[in-house]
Each structure stands twice: as structure tokens, then as C-alpha cells.
C-alpha positions in Angstrom: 62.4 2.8 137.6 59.1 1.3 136.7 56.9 0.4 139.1 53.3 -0.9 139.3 53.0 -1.8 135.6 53.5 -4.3 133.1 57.1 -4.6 131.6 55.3 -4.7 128.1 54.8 -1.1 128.3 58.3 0.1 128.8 59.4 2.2 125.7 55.6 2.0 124.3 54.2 5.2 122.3 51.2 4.4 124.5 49.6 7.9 123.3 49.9 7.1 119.8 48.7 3.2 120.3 45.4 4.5 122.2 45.3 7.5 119.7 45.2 4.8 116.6 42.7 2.6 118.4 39.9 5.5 119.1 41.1 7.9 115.8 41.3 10.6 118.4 44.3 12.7 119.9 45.2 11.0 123.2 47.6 12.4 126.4 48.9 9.9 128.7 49.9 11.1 132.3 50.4 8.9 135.5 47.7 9.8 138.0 49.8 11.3 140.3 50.5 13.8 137.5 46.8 14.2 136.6 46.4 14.9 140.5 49.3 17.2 140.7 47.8 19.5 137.4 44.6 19.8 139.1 45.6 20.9 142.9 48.1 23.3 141.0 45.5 24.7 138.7 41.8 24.6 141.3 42.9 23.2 144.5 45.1 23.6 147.5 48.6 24.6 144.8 46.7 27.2 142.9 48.8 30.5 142.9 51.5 28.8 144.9 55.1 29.5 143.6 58.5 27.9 144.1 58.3 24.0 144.8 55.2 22.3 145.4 55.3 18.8 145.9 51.8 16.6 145.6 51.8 12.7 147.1 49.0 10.7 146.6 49.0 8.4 149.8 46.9 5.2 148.8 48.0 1.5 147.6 51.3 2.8 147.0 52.9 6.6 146.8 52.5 8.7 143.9 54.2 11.7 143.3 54.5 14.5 141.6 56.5 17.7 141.0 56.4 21.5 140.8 58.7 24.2 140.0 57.4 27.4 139.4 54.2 26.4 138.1 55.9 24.0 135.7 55.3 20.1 136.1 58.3 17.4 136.0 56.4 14.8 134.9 57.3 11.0 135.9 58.5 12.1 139.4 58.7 8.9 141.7 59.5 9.2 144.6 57.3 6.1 146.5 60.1 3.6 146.0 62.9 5.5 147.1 64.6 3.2 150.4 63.9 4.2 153.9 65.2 1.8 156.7 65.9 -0.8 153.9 62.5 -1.0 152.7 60.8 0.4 149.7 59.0 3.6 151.1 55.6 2.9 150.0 55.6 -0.6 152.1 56.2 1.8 154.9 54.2 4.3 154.8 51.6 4.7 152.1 48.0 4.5 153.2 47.8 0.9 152.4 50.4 0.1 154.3 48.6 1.9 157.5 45.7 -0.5 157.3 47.8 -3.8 155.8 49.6 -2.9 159.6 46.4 -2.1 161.6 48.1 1.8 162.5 45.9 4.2 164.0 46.3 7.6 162.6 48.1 8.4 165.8 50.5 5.9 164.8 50.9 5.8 161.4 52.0 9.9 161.3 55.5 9.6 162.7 56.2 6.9 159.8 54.8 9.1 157.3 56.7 12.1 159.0 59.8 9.9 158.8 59.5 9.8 154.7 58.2 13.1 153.9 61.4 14.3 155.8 63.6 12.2 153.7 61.9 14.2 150.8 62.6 17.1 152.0 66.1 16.3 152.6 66.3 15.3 148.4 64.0 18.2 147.5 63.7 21.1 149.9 59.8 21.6 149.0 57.8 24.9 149.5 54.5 23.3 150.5 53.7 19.5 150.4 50.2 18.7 149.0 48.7 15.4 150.5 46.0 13.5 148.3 44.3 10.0 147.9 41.6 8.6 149.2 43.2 9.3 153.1 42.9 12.8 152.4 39.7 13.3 153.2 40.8 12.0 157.2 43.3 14.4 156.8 42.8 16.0 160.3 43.6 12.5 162.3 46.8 12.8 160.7 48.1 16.2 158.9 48.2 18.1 162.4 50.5 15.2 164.3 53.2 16.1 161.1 56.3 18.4 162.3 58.4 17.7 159.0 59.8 21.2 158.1 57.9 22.6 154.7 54.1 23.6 155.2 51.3 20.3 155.0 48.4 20.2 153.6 45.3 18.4 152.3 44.4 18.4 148.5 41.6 20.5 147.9 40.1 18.0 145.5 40.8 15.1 147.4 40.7 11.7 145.7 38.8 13.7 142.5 41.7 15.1 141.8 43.4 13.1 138.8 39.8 12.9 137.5 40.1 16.7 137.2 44.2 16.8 136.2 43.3 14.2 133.3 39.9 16.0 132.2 42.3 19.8 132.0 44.5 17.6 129.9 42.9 16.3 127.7 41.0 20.2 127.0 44.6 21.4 126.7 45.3 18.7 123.6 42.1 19.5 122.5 42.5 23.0 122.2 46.1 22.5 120.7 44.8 20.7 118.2 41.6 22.6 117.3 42.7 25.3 114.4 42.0 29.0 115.5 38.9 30.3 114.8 38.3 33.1 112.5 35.8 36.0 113.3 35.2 39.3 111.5 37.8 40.5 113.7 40.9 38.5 112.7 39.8 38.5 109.2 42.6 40.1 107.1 40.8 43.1 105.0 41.8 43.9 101.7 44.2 46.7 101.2 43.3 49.6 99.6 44.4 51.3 96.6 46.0 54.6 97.6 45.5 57.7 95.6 47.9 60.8 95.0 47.8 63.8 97.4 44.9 66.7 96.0 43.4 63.9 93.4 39.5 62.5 93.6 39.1 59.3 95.0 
């Protein structure tokens, strides 16, 4: 499923199209990815094993995935249907404020999805980001969904920081190794016969 983007993009080497346009090597992650890469590597996922799912509660409901330190990228998990409605209409925080929810309010909605997700995933810990993260208390403490809750670290900084740790990993994957006087190869040398002068 595609969702919140032109249908013009489906099956587009977008990578290769922006890498053409600025003759530079160019990664291409959805921001719930970028987010999920940077609470895993500096924020509230670091050392974390198992599952760790990240949700990025905002317009809509980003997510991303976690196993054992390794991403599944393209993870989306906003638009699966709860009550016969697209989740994210539900209970993303735009839909809190579109509704006029207090935090009081909206939590039993949002408790009501992240349960569904843990009934299709069976998370470790649940990583909450966005822009609501930063109110996290009004809201994070009223959850009683089963797997652990909690804030991202970097709040909503953090695909700013998952994109940026790309793009140095391409970048270094692309730079050739460098050579110093200790990787240099040194010439072999001749070998002389046992009890002769050198």
C-alpha cells in the first residue's frame, strides 16, 4: 500500500533520479525509517534487543520496524483498519486535535491501536515519536497496552538525525579506504641461504 504520496512515484528509482539531478550518491528512506535509525542508534532504542517498534504520531502514523538491531524498512502500519476506519483517522495526533481530545481522552484510542499492534507483532518496547512526543507525560502514563512505552529520546529531531546517519553510512560506503603507512603492502624480501652473508 502507498499512502500519502503521489502515484507517479510508484516503481520510481527515486535514489538514482535525485542522484543524477545533484551528481552525488543519494539514500532514500521514509521518515519514519529515518526516525526509527536514529532512536535505535542515540535515543530511547539504543542497546535494545528483540523487537522494537518506533511510531511517529503526527498528521498520520508512521512506523517503523526492528528485529535485532536490523531495520525492515517500508513498515506501515498507520492504515491498518480498526473499527472500520483507517487507523491513523483514529488515532494519530492529528486526529486528537481534528476531534478536540484532551490527552485524557485521546489515550484509550491510541491504547486501542497500539494493542492491535501488538496483537500483529508482539513488540519488546514501543518507541513513541513526532511532534506529540515532547507532551508525552499527559498521555504515555494513561497507556496499559502490554509491551513497555516510551518517548523518543530525540523527539521530532529524530528523522533529521536517522537521515543525516544515512547518508554518512552511503558516504562512507562509497569513499575508497584510505591507505596509511600501516596498510601499505612492503616489499618482500630476498631471502638468503642458511650460514651465507647477506
Amino acid at each position: 500500500m502507498m499512502a500519502n504520496m503521489d502515484t507517479s512515484w510508484v516503481g520510481q528509482p527515486a535514489a538514482k533520479l535525485f542522484g543524477d539531478a545533484i551528481g552525488r550518491p543519494v539514500t532514500v528512506l521514509n521518515d519514519a525509517d529515518a526516525a526509527a535509525v536514529a532512536e535505535m542508534r542515540f535515543g530511547a532504542g539504543r542497546g535494545v534487543k528483540g523487537t522494537v517498534l518506533v511510531l511517529t504520531l503526527g498528521t498520520g502514523i508512521g512506523s517503523a520496524l526492528f528485529v535485532d538491531g536490523v531495520l525492515v524498512p517500508n513498515l506501515e502500519l498507520g492504515h491498518i483498519e480498526i473499527r472500520g476506519k483507517d487507523a491513523e483517522r483514529r488515532a494519530s495526533a492529528g486526529a486528537r486535535e481534528r476531534h478536540g481530545l484532551s490527552f485524557k481522552e485521546w489515550a484509550p484510542v491510541l491504547d486501542e491501536y497500539l494493542d492491535r499492534i501488538d496483537q500483529l507483532i508482539w513488540p519488546d518496547l514501543i518507541i513513541l515519536g513526532g511532534g506529540v512526543s515532547k507532551r508525552s507525560e499527559k498521555f504515555v502514563p494513561l497507556l496499559s497496552v502490554r509491551p513497555p512505552v516510551v518517548a523518543a529520546a530525540l523527539r521530532n529531531e529524530a528523522g533529521i538525525v536517522g537521515a543525516a546517519v544515512r547518508a554518512r553510512m552511503l558516504e562512507s560506503a562509497a569513499r575508497p579506504p584510505r591507505v596509511t603507512s600501516a596498510t601499505r603492502a612492503t616489499p618482500a624480501r630476498r631471502r638468503t641461504p642458511a650460514g651465507s652473508a647477506p
